[in-house]
C-alpha positions in Angstrom: -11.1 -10.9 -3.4 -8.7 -13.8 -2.5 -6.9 -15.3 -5.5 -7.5 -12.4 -7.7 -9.3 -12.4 -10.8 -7.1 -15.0 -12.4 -8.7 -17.8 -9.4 -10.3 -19.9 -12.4 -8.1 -19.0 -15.0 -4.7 -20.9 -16.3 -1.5 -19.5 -15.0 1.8 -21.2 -15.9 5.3 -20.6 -14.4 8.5 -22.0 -16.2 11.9 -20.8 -16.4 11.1 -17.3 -14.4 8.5 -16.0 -16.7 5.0 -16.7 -15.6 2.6 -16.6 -18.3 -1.5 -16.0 -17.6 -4.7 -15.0 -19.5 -4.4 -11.3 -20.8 -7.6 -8.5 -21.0 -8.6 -5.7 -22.4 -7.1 -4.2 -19.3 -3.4 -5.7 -19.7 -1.7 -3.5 -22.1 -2.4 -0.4 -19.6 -1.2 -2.6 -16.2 2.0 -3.5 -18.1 2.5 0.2 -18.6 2.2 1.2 -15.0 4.4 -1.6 -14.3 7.6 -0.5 -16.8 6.9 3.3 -15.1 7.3 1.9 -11.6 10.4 -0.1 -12.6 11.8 3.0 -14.3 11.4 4.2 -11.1 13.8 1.7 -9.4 11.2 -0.2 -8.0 12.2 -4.1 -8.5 9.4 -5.2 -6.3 6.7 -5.4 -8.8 7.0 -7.9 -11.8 8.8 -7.0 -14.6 6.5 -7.2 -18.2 7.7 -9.1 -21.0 4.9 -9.1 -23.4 1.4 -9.1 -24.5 0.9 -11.5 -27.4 -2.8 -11.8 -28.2 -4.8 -13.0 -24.9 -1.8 -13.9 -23.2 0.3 -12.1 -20.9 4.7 -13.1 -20.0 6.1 -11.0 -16.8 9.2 -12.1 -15.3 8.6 -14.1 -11.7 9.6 -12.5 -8.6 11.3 -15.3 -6.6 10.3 -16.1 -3.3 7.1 -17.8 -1.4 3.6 -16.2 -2.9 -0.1 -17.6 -3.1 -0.9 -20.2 -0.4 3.3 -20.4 1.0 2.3 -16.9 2.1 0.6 -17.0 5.4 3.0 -18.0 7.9 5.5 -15.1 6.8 3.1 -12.3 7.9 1.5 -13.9 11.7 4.4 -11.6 13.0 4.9 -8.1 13.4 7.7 -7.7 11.1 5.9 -9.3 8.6 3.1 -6.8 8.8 5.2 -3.7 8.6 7.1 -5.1 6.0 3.9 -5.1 4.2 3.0 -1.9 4.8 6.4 0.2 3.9 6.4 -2.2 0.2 2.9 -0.8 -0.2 3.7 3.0 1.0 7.2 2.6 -1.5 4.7 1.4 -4.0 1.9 4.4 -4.0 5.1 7.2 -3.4 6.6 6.1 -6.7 2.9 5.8 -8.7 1.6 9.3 -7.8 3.6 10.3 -11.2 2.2 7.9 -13.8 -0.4 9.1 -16.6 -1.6 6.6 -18.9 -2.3 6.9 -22.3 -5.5 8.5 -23.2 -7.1 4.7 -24.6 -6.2 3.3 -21.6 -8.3 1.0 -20.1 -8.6 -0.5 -16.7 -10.6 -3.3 -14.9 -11.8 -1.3 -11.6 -13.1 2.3 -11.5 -11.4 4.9 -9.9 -12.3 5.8 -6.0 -12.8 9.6 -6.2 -11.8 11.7 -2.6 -10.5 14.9 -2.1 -7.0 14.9 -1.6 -3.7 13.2 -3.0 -4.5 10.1 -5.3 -2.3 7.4 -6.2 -2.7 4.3 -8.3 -3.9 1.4 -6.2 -3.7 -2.2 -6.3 -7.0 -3.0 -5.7 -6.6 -6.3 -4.2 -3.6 -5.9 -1.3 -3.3 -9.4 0.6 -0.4 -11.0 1.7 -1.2 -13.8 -1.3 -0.3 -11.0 -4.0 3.0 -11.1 -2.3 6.5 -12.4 -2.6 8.0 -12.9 0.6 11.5 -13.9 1.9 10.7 -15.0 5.4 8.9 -12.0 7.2 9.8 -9.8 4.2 7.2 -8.5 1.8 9.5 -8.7 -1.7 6.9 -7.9 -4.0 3.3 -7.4 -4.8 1.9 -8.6 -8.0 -1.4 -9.5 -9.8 -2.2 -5.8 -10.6 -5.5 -6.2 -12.6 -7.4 -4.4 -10.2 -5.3 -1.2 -10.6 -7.0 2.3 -10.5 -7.0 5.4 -8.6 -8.0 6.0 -5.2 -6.9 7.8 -2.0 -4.3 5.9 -0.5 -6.7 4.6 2.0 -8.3 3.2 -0.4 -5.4 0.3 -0.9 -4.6 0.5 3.2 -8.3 -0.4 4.3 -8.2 -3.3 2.1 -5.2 -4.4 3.1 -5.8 -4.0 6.7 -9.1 -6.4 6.3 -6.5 -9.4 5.9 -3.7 -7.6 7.7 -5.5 -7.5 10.7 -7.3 -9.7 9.8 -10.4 -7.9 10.1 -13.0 -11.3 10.4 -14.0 -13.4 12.8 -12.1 -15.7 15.1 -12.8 -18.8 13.0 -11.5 -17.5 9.8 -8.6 -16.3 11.7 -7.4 -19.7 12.7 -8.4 -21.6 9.4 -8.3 -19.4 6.9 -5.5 -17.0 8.2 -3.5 -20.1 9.7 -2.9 -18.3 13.0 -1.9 -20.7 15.6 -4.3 -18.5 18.7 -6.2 -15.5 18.1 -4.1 -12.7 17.0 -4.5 -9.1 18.6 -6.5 -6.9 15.4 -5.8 -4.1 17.2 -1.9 -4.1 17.2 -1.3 -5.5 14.2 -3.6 -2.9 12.2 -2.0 -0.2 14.6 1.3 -1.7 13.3 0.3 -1.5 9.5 -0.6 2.3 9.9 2.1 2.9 11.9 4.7 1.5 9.3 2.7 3.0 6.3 3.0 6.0 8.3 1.5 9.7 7.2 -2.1 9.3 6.8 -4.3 11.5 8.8 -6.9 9.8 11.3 -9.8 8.1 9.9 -12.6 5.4 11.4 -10.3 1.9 10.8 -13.5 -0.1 10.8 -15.9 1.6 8.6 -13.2 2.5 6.0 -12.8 -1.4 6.1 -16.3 -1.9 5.7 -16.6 0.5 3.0 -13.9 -0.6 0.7 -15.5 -4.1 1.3 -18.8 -3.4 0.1 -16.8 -1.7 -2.9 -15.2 -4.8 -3.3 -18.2 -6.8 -3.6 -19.8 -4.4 -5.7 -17.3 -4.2 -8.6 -17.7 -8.5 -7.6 -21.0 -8.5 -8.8 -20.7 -6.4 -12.0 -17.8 -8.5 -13.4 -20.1 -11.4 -12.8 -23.2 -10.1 -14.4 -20.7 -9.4 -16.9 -19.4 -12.9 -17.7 -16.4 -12.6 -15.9 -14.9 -15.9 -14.4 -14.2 -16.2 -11.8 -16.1 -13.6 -10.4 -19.4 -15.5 -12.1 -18.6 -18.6 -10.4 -18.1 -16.4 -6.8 -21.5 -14.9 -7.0 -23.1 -18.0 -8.1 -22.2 -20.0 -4.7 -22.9 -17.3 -2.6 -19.9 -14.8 -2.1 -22.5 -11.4 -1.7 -24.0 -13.3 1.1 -21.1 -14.4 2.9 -19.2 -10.6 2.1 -22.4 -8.8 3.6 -21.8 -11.0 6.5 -18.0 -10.4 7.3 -18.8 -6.7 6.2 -21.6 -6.7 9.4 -18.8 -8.8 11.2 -16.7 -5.3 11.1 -19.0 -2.8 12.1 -20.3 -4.8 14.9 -17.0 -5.5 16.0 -14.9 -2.3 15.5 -13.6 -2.6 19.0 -11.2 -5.9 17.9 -9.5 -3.7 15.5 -9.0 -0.4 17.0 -9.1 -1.0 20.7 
C-alpha cells in the first residue's frame, strides 16, 4: 500500500510540525503513539493535536517518502530496518486502548504473542539518516497481529519480493538485488521468530492488504477508491502470483 492512505490527501510540513487529514481512527493512533514515547521510544512521531479533521505531530528529521530508496539498497540499511521495527513491536506489546477506541485495519488473529502492527512497513514510512532507519511513521494502519504479520509485509519491499522490472524502476536498484540475502538479513536482524514459509506469509499478508484495499474503497475512502478504480486488485493479484511462483528468489 505505497504512500499510505494519505496518497491523495493534503499533507503540509512547516516549522517541524507536519499537519494532515485526521479520521475517526486518529484519536486512538495518537494514543499508541504518546504510550510508545512514554516508553523512550523517539523514533515514532511525537502527537501534538487533534483539532477537528486535522491532525499536528511533530516531524522526525531526516530523508522519508521518495528520498528513501537509496538508503536501504544496502545491507545495513536493511537491518537497520529491521531492529527499528523489532524495538517498535517489544515496546507495544503493553498498550491497551481505551474501550471506544477505534482503528482503520482489523486485527490479524494467531495463536501466540500479539503486538500492535503498523500495517504498512516500507522503507517510505521511514526516516533515515544515511543507511539508518530513524523512524517509522504514518500509523493509520495500526492493529494487532502476530509480529509476522508487520515482518512479511515488510519483507515484500525489503526484499523486494516482485519482479525484476519493479526492482530496478520502482525500487531504484542499480542491478538485480539478491531477495534471498537481504530477506535472510531482515529476519536475521529482527531476530527471534520461529521458522515459517517466507513466501506464502508474503503472499498472504498481500492478499490481506488488498482485501482491507477494497473495503475502504467500496467505502468511499480516497485514495483507496481511486487505487481500485485504475486497476490496483488486478495488478496486486498479479505480484501476489509473482511470489508463489517464485518463492525460490526469496528464500534460496
Amino acid at each position: 500500500m505505497a504512500d499510505g492512505i494519505g496518497g491523495l490527501r493534503a499533507i503540509s510540513i512547516k516549522d517541524g510540525v507536519v499537519t494532515r487529514p485526521a479520521s475517526v481512527w486518529t484519536p486512538a493512533v495518537h494514543g499508541f503513539l504518546r504510550y510508545l514515547r512514554r516508553q523512550g521510544l523517539t523514533c515514532v512521531p511525537e502527537p501534538i493535536a487533534v483539532d477537528g479533521d486535522v491532525e499536528r505531530l511533530v516531524v522526525i528529521e531526516g530523508d522519508a517518502g521518495g528520498d528513501c530508496w537509496g538508503h536501504q539498497h544496502s545491507e545495513a540499511g536493511v537491518r537497520s530496518a529491521a531492529r527499528l521495527l523489532r524495538r517498535i513491536h517489544d515496546a507495544s506489546v503493553g498498550w491497551v486502548p481505551p474501550e471506544d477506541a477505534i482503528f482503520c485495519a482489523p486485527d490479524v488473529v494467531a495463536e501466540g504473542e500479539m503486538v500492535w502492527s503498523h500495517g504498512d512497513v516500507g522503507p517510505w514510512n521511514m526516516v533515515w539518516h544515511g543507511d539508518e532507519a530513524v523512524g517509522l511513521f504514518d500509523w493509520d494502519f495500526l492493529h494487532r497481529g502476530p509480529r509476522v504479520d508487520d515482518v512479511a509485509y515488510a519483507l515484500q519491499w525489503f526484499g523486494p519480493a516482485r519482479s525484476d522490472e519493479n526492482a530496478l524502476n520502482w525500487h531504484h536498484f542499480p542491478v538485480v538485488p539478491d531477495r534471498a540475502a537481504r530477506i535472510r538479513a531482515f529476519l536475521q536482524a529482527y531476530g527471534g521468530l520461529p521458522s515459517f514459509d517466507v513466501a506464502e506469509a508474503i503472499a498472504v499478508r498481500m492478499e490481506t492488504t488488498m482485501a482491507m484495499e477494497l473495503s475502504l474503497a467500496e467505502a468511499g475512502v480516497e485514495p483507496q477508491r481511486t487505487w481500485v478504480a485504475e486497476g490496483s486488485q488486478e495488478r496486486g493479484a498479479a505480484e501476489v502470483r509473482w511470489v508463489r511462483e517464485n518463492a525460490g528468489l526469496l528464500e534460496g
